[in-house]
N, C-alpha and C positions, 0 to 999 in steps of 0.2 A: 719509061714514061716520057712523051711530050713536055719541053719546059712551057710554061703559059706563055704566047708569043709576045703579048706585050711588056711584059717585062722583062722577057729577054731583050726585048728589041732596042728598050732605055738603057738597061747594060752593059749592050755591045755597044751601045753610040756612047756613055758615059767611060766606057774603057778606052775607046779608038778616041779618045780626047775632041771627038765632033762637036759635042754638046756638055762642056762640062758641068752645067748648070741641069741637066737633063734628070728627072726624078723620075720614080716608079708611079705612075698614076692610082690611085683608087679613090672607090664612089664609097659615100656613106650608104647603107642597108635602108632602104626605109621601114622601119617597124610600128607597129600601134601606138600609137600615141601611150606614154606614161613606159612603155614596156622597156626593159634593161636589160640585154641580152649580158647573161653570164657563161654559158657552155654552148657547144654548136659540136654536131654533127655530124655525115655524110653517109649518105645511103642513096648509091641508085644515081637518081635524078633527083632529088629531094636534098636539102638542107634541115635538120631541122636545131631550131634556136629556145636553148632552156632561158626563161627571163625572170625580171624580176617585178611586180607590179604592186606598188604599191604596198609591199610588205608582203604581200604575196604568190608566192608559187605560178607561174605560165609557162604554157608550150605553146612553140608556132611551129605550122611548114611555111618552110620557103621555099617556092619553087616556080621557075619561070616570071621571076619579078615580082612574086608577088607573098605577101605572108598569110596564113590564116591560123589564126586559134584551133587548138586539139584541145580538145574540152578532160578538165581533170576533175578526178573525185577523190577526195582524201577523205580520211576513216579516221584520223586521229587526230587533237588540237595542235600537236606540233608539226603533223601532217600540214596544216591547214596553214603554217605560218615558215615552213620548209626552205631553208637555201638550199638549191644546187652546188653538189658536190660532185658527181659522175654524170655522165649522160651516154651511152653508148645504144644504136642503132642499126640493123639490117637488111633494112625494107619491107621486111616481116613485122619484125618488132622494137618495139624503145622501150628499153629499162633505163632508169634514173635512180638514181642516191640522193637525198635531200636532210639537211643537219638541222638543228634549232636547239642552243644552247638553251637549259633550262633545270629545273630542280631546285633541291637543297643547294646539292654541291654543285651546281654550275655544269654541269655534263653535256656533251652533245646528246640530243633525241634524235635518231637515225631513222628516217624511212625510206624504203623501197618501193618503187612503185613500176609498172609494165603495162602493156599494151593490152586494153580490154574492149574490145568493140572499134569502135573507130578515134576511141580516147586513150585515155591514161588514168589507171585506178592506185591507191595507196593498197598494200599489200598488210595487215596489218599482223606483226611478229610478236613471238614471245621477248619478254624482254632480256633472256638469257641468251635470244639468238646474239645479241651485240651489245648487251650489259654483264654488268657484274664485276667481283675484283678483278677478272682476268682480262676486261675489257682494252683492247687499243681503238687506234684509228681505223677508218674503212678509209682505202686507199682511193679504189678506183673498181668500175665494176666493165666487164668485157661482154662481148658475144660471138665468141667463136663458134662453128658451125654445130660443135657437138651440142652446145646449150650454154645458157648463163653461168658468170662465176662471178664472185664478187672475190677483189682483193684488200687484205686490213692488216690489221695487226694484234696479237693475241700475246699473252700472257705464256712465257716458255716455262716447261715443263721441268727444264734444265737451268736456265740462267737466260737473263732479262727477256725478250720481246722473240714470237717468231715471227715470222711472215704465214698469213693465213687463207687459206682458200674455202666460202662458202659456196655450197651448191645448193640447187632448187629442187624442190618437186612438183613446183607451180606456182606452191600456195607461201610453203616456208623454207627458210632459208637455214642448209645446215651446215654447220661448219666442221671442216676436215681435219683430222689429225695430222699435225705438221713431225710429227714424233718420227726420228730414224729416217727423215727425207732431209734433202738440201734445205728447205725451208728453215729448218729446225737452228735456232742459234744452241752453241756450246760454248764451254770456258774458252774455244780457241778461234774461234769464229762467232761475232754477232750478227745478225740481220737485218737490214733496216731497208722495207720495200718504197718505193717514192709515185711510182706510177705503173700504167699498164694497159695494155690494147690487144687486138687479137690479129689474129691473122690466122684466117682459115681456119682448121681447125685446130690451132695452138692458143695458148695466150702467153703472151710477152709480160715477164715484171722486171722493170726497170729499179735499179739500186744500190746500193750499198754493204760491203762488209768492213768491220772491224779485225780485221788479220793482221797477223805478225806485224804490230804492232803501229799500222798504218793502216789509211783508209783506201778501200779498192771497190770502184765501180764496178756491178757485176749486173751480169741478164741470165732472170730463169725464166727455163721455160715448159709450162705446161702440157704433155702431151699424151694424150689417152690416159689421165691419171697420174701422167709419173712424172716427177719434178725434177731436171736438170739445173747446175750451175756452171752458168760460163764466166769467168772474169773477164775483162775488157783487157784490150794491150794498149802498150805506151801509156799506162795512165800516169805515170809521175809518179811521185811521191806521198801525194794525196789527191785522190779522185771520186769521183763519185757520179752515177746514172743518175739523171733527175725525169726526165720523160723519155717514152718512147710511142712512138707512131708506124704503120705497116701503108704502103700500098702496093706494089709491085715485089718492093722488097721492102724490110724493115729501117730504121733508122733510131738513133739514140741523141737525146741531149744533154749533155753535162757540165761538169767543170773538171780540170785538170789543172792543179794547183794554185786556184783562185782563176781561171782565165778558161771560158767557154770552150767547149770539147765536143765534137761530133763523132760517131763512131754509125756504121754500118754494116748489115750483113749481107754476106755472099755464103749462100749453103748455109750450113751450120757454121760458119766462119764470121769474125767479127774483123773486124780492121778499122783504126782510127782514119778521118777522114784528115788529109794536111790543107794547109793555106787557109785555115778557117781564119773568119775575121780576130783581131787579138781584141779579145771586147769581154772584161771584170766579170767573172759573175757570184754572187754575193753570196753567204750563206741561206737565206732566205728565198733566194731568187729561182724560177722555175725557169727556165729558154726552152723552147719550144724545139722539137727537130725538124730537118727540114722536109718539104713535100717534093717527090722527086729530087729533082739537083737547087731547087730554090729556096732559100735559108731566111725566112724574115727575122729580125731580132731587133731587140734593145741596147741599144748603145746612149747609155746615160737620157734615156727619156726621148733619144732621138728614134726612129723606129728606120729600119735600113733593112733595103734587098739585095740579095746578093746570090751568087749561081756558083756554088762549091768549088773552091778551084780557081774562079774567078772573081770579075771585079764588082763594088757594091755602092750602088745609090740610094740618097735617100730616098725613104717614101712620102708621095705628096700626098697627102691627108691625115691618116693614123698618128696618134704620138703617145708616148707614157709607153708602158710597158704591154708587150707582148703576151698576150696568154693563150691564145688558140691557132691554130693555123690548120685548113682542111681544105680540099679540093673538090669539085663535083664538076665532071670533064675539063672543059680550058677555063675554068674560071676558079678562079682564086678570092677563100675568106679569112679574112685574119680580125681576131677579135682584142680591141687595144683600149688601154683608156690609164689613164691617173690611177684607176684602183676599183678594185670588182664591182663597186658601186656607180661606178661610171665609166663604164665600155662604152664601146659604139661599134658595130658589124661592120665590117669596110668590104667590098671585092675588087678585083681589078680581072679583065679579062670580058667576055660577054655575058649579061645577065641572064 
C-alpha cells in the first residue's frame, strides 16, 4: 500500500534534519454541530462516523468533504440512549454494537443494530442472547465476506471466561459453542479476546493467554467455522494483543513488557515489527495498529507519526490519546481527544 504522501513527505524532511520543527499536518473533520464522533469506519469511498449527540445514538457518511446523517430507528429504551461500542462496515452494510449501563445491578444493555433501507435499525434480541450468569463483554463485531460475527466473551464451560463467537440469521444473534476449540479456556490456558477485524473472508481476534505461567499475546483466527491459535513472537515476558486492523495485510497492536509492540502478518506468519517507537503502554491503554507502514500513537498526550522503521514527528492538530486510525485511499483519519467524550475527527492527505 501507498504511504499518505504528505506525511511522508514531513518525515523524511523531519529525518534528513531539514526542517526539525517540521510536523505531520491535519485538518479538523467538520461534523454537525453538537455531534461527538466516537468510532469511524472505512468502506469504499465512504467514511462513516458513529457519534454521540446529545446523549444520543448518530450516524454520519462522510464522503467527499462532506457529512450527512443515516437516519436510525431504535426498538428499545436502552436502544434509544446507546454508546457506541463496535462499528464495522462494507459498502453493503453497517453493523454497530451500542452499550447503556442500566438495571438493578448496573449491567451493560447491548444492542445491535444493521443496515435497513437506507438507514440503520436496532435489532431487537432475546435477553439470553448476551445476558445471564454466563454473560461477558461484547468485544468487537466484524464483516467478513462470509457474513457478520460478533466477538465477546462468555462464561467457560471449563474454568473462567472463553472467547465467543455470535452468528446471525438476520434477525437474531446466536452464539457458538467455544467447547473443544482454541477459543475454549482450560486449567492451562486462559483466554482473554481484546479486539477484532476481518479480512476477507477471515476474522482476526486479537489477544491474550494466560500460559505457563506468563502472559502471551496471541491472534485467532476464524476460518470457514474453524478457530485457529497463533501466539505472537518475541513477546518477552509479558505481552499481550490489544488491537488489530487488516488492509492489504494485517497488523497488531500491543504491549511487550510495559512498552508498545507492533507485530505483522506475512501468509499465515506473524513477525514482530523492530524500531517501533519506545513509547509506555499502560494497562488500560489501547494503541491503535498501524495503517500501512504509518504508526500514529500516543506518547504521553502528545499524538506522533511515524513510518515503521523510521523516523517520527509530531502531529500538528490532534492530542490526548489515539483511538482510531483508518484510511480511505491517500487520505488519512485518526480519531483523538482527552477521552471518548471528547474526540475530534482529524485527516491529513486530500479530502
Amino acid at each position: 500500500m501507498r504511504l499518505l504522501p504528505v506525511l511522508t513527505a514531513v518525515l523524511l524532511l523531519a529525518g534528513c534534519g531539514a526542517e526539525a520543527s517540521a510536523k505531520a499536518p491535519f485538518t479538523a473533520v467538520v461534523l454537525p454541530s453538537g455531534a461527538v464522533p466516537v468510532r469511524i469506519a472505512a468502506a469504499g469511498d465512504v467514511l462513516y462516523v458513529a457519534v454521540s449527540k446529545d446523549g444520543k445514538p448518530g450516524m454520519l457518511r462522510y464522503e467527499k468533504g462532506r457529512a450527512t446523517e443515516i437516519s436510525l430507528t431504535p426498538a428499545t429504551p436502552y436502544g434509544r440512549m446507546a454508546e457506541w461500542q463496535s462499528l464495522a462496515a462494507d459498502g453493503t452494510e453497517i453493523v454497530a454494537v451500542g452499550s447503556k449501563t442500566g438495571g438493578a445491578h448496573g449491567n451493560p444493555r447491548w444492542s445491535l443494530w444493521r443496515t435497513k433501507g437506507t438507514g440503520l435499525a436496532e435489532q431487537p434480541q432475546k435477553f439470553s442472547a448476551f445476558g445471564g450468569y454466563g454473560a461477558g463483554s461484547l468485544v468487537d463485531v466484524v464483516l467478513p465476506t462470509t457474513g457478520p460475527l460478533l466477538v465477546g466473551v462468555w462464561q467457560s464451560a471449563t474454568t473462567g471466561s472463553d472467547v465467543a463467537v455470535w452468528t446471525t440469521d438476520g434477525t437474531l444473534w446466536n452464539r457458538q459453542s467455544s467447547a473443544g476449540t482454541p477459543l475454549e479456556s482450560t486449567q492451562d490456558s486462559l483466554k482473554f479476546p481484546l479486539g477484532a477485524t476481518a479480512h476477507g473472508a477471515d476474522a482476526l481476534i486479537a489477544g491474550w493467554q494466560f500460559a505457563e505461567g506468563r502472559q502471551q499475546p496471541v491472534v485467532w483466527t476464524l476460518r470457514d467455522g474453524v478457530a485457529t491459535l497463533t501466539p505472537l513472537p518475541d513477546a518477552g515476558k509479558n505481552g499481550m494483543a490489544i488491537t488489530v486492523s487488516c488492509t492489504d495485510t494485517c497488523a497488531v497492536a500491543g504491549r511487550v513488557d510495559g512498552s508498545l509492540a507492533i507485530w505483522r502478518q506475512s501468509g499465515n506468519a506473524w513477525r514482530r515489527v523492530s524500531d517501533v517507537p519506545d513509547v509506555p503502554v499502560g494497562d488500560h491503554e489501547r494503541p491503535v495498529p498501524p495503517v500501512g507502514d504509518t504508526l500514529v500513537y500516543s506518547d504521553r498526550s502528545v499524538v506522533r507519526v511515524a513510518t515503521l522503521g523510521g523516523d517520527a514527528s509530531d502531529a500538528a492538530g490532534p492530542t490526548g490519546v489515539v483511538t482510531a486510525i483508518t484510511r480511505v485511499h491517500d487520505t488519512t483519519y485518526v480519531l483523538a481527544g482527552p477521552d471518548k467524550d471528547n474526540q475530534t475527527l482529524w485527516r491529513a492527505g486530500p479530502s
